[in-house]
Phi, psi and omega in degrees: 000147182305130186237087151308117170240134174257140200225127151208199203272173169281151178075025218243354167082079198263350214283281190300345163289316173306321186273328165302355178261352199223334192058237218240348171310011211255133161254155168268200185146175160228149197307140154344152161032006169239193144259010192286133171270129149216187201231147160188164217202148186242156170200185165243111163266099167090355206056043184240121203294157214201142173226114177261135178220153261210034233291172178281139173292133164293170122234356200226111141257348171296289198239098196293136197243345182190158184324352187259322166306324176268008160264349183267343158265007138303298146282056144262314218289307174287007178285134184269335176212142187256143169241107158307105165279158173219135182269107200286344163285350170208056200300319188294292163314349166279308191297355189283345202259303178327310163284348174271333194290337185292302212293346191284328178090009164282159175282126191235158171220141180273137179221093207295070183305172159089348185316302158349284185283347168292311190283343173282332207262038182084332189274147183248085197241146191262119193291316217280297177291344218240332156308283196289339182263278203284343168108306176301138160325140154233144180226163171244119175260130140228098202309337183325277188295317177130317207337126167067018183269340196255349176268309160337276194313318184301293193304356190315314195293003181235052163289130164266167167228124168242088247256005152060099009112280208263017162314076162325144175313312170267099177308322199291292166313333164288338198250317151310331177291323175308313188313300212263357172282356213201028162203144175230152186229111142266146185297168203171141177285141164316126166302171177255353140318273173312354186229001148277347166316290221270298181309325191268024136251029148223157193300320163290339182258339176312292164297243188007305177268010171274315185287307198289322179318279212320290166334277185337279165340301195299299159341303188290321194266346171266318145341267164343285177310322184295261148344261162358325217241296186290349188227352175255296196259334200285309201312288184321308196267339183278356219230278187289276207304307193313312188287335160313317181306269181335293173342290189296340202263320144265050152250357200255159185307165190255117209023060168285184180257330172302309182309315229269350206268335189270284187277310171092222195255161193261149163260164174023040188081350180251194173280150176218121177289339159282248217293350169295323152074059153273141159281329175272003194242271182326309197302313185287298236281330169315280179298344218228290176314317190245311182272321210300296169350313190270335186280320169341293193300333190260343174262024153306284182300297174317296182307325189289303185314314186306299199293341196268336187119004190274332203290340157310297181318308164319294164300312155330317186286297197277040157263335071073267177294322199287005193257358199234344178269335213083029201221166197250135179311281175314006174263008167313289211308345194262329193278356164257329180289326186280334158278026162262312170182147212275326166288329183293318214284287184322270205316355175247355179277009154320283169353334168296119191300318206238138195300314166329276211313305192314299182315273212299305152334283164335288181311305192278347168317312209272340193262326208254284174316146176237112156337158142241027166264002136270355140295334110017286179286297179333287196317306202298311192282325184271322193296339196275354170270001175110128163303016183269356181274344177278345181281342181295298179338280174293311172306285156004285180294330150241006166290315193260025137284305181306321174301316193282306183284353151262001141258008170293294186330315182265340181253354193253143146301163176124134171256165193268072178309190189266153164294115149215121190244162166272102179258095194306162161294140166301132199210126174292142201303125146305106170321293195302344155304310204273328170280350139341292195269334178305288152013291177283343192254356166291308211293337185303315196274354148295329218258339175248008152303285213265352148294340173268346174289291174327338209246325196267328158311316200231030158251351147302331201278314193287327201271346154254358153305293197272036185053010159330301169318314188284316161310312195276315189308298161343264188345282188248056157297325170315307206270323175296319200261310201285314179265340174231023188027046155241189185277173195280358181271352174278015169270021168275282173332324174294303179296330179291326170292345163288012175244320176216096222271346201257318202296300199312322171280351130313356184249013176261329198299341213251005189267004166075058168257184208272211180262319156306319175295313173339286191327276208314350191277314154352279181293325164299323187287321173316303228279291218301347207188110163296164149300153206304316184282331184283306180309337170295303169328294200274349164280301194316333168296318193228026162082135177315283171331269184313343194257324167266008177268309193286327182286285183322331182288312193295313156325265169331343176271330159313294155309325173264323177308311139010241111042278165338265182337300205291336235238336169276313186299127183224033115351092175306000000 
C-alpha cells in the first residue's frame, strides 16, 4: 500500500487537507515508541488503495526541536510521496521546511494552501515559476472550500524527488531569491476581521477579551452540558434504565454480593443513579449520564477556539505573565487541553521546547487542573449551593498552581525561552474537520473512561463488602477527622480515585457532608494522586525518578492546602 505523509510548519491546515483526502477512514494513535499524536487514514488515490498519515507540524527536520518534530522525521523516512502544505500567506517562511524536504530526496508535491487568503491579504504567487523554481509539482489549495483539492490529487502521480541543485550554503538567501522571483504583494486595508486580529494580542485589548472569551466559553459549556443532562440523558436513564434495573435488583438474591454488584443499594426505595453505585447503574450513568455532557461541551469550545485561531493569540497575550511563573506562553494550551482531560493535556505539552518546561507544564497540570468529568462531578455536588460554593474550590486550585509554579522557577533549573508560534489568521472552521477531531476525542474518552469508571465501581463494591473501607477508614482517622475534617467513610473516594477522580467525588454524595467538608474533599481528590491513565502518562514521559519527586509534591500539597482550607473555611 501506498504510504502519504503530509508534512508541513504548524497551522499551514494539513488537518484539513488530510481530512478533504481521506474523509472519515481516519484512526488517532501514537507514533511507534513515543507519545506523539498522529492521525492517518486510508482511501483510494488515482486508484490506488493509499495510507495518508497526518505528521505533527514542523518547522525543522534537519534539527528536530521536540518529540514532535522527531516522529515527523521518523515518518518522512517511511513515506513512499511527501505532500508539502504550505501556508500560501506566508511563503517565505514556509520555503525554509520545503527546501530540507527537497534535500530528503523523496518524491514531494507542494500543495500552496491557503490561496484564499493570500488574494485577500494582497499576495500573489506565481504556481508556474514556483514549480519550474523548485522542480516538484505545485498546486495552489484551498482545503477550507475543496478549492485545487481534485488538481492536489491528479498531480500526486508527477511527485519528484529533487535534491534542488541551486540550494546555497545560506538557505535564507535562497529562499529570498525564490520569494522575490516568484511573488508579489499589493497593499491593501486592513480587513475588521484582521484588525480584530491585531487587537486580541495586545494587552490592553487583549486582556478583556480573553476574559469574555473565557466567560463565554465557560456559559457555553454549562449551557450545553447542562441541557443535555435535564432534558436528554437524566430523562433517558430515569424513563427507559431504572425500571429494568429495579426488575433485576429483585430477581437478584436479596443482599447478595450480585445484588450489591450489579445493581447496588436501592436510596429510598428507588435507583439513585449517583449514590447506588452499581456497575449498571453508577457505572454507566457516571460517564454517560454526567460527564459525558460537560466533556462533549468543552471539547466543543476547545475545538472551535483550536480551528478559529485564537489559541496562538492566547498564548502570545499570557506570555508575559506565564514567564514570571516560570512558564512558557504556549504552556497555556496543554493547561486549557487538561481540563478536557489530563492525558491529552500532558501528551500535548511536547510541543514545550525544553524537559524542564514539559515536567513543570505537567506537575502542575496533575496537581492543579480538574478534568473534566471531574468537574464535571465538583459542579454536580456544589451547584445546589450557589456558584458562590465553587469558588473556594476552583481559587484554591489556582493560588497553588501560581504557588507551586513559583516555586518550580526557583528550585527547577533550566531556562525559560522565549515564544515562537505560528499565529495563524482567524478563519471559520472546516467542519467536516472539525466534527472529525470532536469524534475522535469524545471516542477516546469513552474508550478511556469508561472501563476504569466500571473497575472503581466494583473495586469499591469488594472492598466494602469485605469491610476494608471501614478498617482503612479506623486507620486513618487522625488524618481524614483531624487534618481534613472528614468522615472515615471518605477513604473510599481517596482510593477510588486512583483510578477514576469523577467516580471518587461522586462517592462523596451519599456520606451527607457538610458544604465545607465538600469543598475541602473537592480540592484534596484533585491536589493528592492522577488517576490511573495520567500517572501511566507522567511515569513514561519523565521516568521512575521525576514521577516519584511530582507524587511526594502532589502529597504534600494535599496535606497542606487540606489542612489550610479546614481550618480556615467557616462554611456549615
Amino acid at each position: 500500500m501506498k504510504r502519504i505523509v503530509l508534512i508541513g510548519n504548524p497551522n499551514v491546515g494539513k488537518s484539513v487537507v488530510f481530512s478533504r483526502l481521506t474523509g472519515a477512514n481516519v484512526i488517532s494513535s501514537n507514533y511507534p515508541g513515543t507519545t506523539v499524536d498522529y492521525t492517518i487514514g486510508r482511501t483510494t488515490l488515482n486508484g490506488e488503495p493509499t495510507e495518508v498519515i497526518d505528521a505533527p507540524g514542523t518547522y525543522n527536520l534537519q534539527q528536530p526541536g521536540n518529540k514532535a518534530e522527531e516522529a515527523a522525521v521518523e515518518m518522512l523516512s517511511d513515506a513512499d510521496l511527501v505532500v508539502n502544505v504550505v501556508d500560501s500567506t506566508n511563503l517565505e517562511r514556509n520555503l525554509n521546511l520545503t527546501l530540507q524536504l527537497l534535500k530528503s530526496g523523496k518524491p514531494v508535491v507542494v500543495a500552496l494552501n491557503l490561496c484564499d487568503e493570500a488574494r485577500y491579504k494582497g499576495v500573489r504567487i506565481d504556481a508556474t515559476k514556483l514549480e519550474e523554481t523548485l522542480g516538484v509539482p505545485v498546486t495552489p489549495t484551498c482545503a477550507l472550500s475543496g478549492e485545487g483539492m481534485d488538481q492536489l490529487v491528479s498531480r500526486l502521480p508527477d511527485a519528484k524527488a529533487n535534491s534542488c541543485p541551486r540550494e546555497e550554503s545560506d538557505r535564507w538567501a535562497e529562499i529570498g531569491r525564490i520569494v522575490g522571483q516568484t511573488q508579489q504583494v499589493t497593499h491593501r486595508h486592513p480587513t475588521v476581521l484582521e484588525k480584530l486580529e491585531t487587537l486580541s494580542i495586545r494587552p490592553w485589548t487583549g486582556i478583556p477579551i480573553a476574559i469574555g472569551v473565557g466567560w463565554l466559553s465557560f456559559q457555553v459549556i454549562r449551557f450545553i452540558g447542562e441541557g443535555l443532562i435535564h432534558h436528554a440523558l437524566d430523562p433517558v436513564f430515569q424513563r427507559y434504565w431504572a425500571p429494568p434495573m429495579m426488575k433485576l435488583y429483585h430477581a437478584l438474591p436479596n443482599g447478595g454480593f450480585p445484588q450489591e454488584v450489579l445493581v447496588g443499594m436501592l436510596v429510598n426505595g428507588k435507583i439513585d443513579f449517583v449514590q447506588s453505585m452499581g456497575l449498571l447503574t453508577t457505572g454507566l450513568y457516571v460517564p454517560i449520564g454526567m460527564v459525558l455532557p460537560y466533556v462533549f461541551a468543552f471539547y466543543l469550545v476547545l475545538s472551535l477556539l483550536e480551528d478559529v485561531g485564537y489559541l496562538p493569540r492566547l498564548a502570545v497575550l499570557v506570555d508575559t505573565g506565564m514567564h514570571r511563573l516560570g512558564l512558557h506562553g504556549l504552556a497555556i494550551i496543554p493547561l486549557l487541553l487538561g481540563f478536557g482531560c489530563k492525558v491529552a493535556g500532558m501528551l500535548s505539552a511536547r510541543m514545550l521546547e525544553s524537559r524542564r518546561q514539559r515536567f513543570t507544564a505537567a506537575v502542575l497540570m496533575t496537581i492543579c487542573v480538574p478534568c473534566a468529568s471531574q468537574t464535571a462531578m465538583i459542579v454536580g455536588l456544589l451547584g445546589r449551593f450557589g456558584a458562590a460554593a465553587l469558588a473556594p474550590v476552583f481559587g484554591t486550585l489556582f493560588l497553588l498552581l501560581v504557588a507551586l509554579a513559583i516555586l518550580f522557577r526557583r528550585f527547577v533549573g533550566g531556562e525559560i525561552p522565549e515564544i515562537f508560534t505560528e499565529i495563524p489568521p482567524y478563519r471559520i472552521p472546516y467542519w467536516k474537520a472539525f466534527a472529525q477531531k470532536l469524534w475522535l476525542r469524545m471516542k477516546h474518552f469513552m474508550i478511556d473512561a469508561e472501563p476504569f469508571v466500571l473497575l472503581g465501581v466494583l473495586i469499591a463494591n469488594i472492598l466494602y463488602s469485605l469491610h476494608v473501607i471501614q478498617a482503612l477508614g479506623r486507620v486513618l482517622s487522625p488524618v481524614l477527622s483531624g487534618v481534613f475534617g472528614l468522615p472515615p467513610g471518605a477513604v473510599a473516594a481517596l482510593l477510588i480515585g486512583l483510578l477514576r477522580k469523577d467516580v471518587a467525588v461522586g462517592m462523596l454524595a451519599p456520606l451527607g457532608l457538610s458544604l465545607k467538608q465538600l469543598v475541602v474533599a473537592s480540592v484534596v481528590l484533585t491536589v493528592y494522586f492522577p488517576c490511573i491513565a495520567t500517572f501511566i502518562v507522567l511515569l513514561r514521559e519523565f521516568g521512575i525518578k521525576d514521577t516519584a519527586k511530582a507524587l511526594v509534591l502532589m502529597m504534600a500539597s494535599a496535606l497542606a492546602v487540606g489542612a489550610l482550607l479546614n481550618l480556615l473555611l467557616t462554611v456549615g
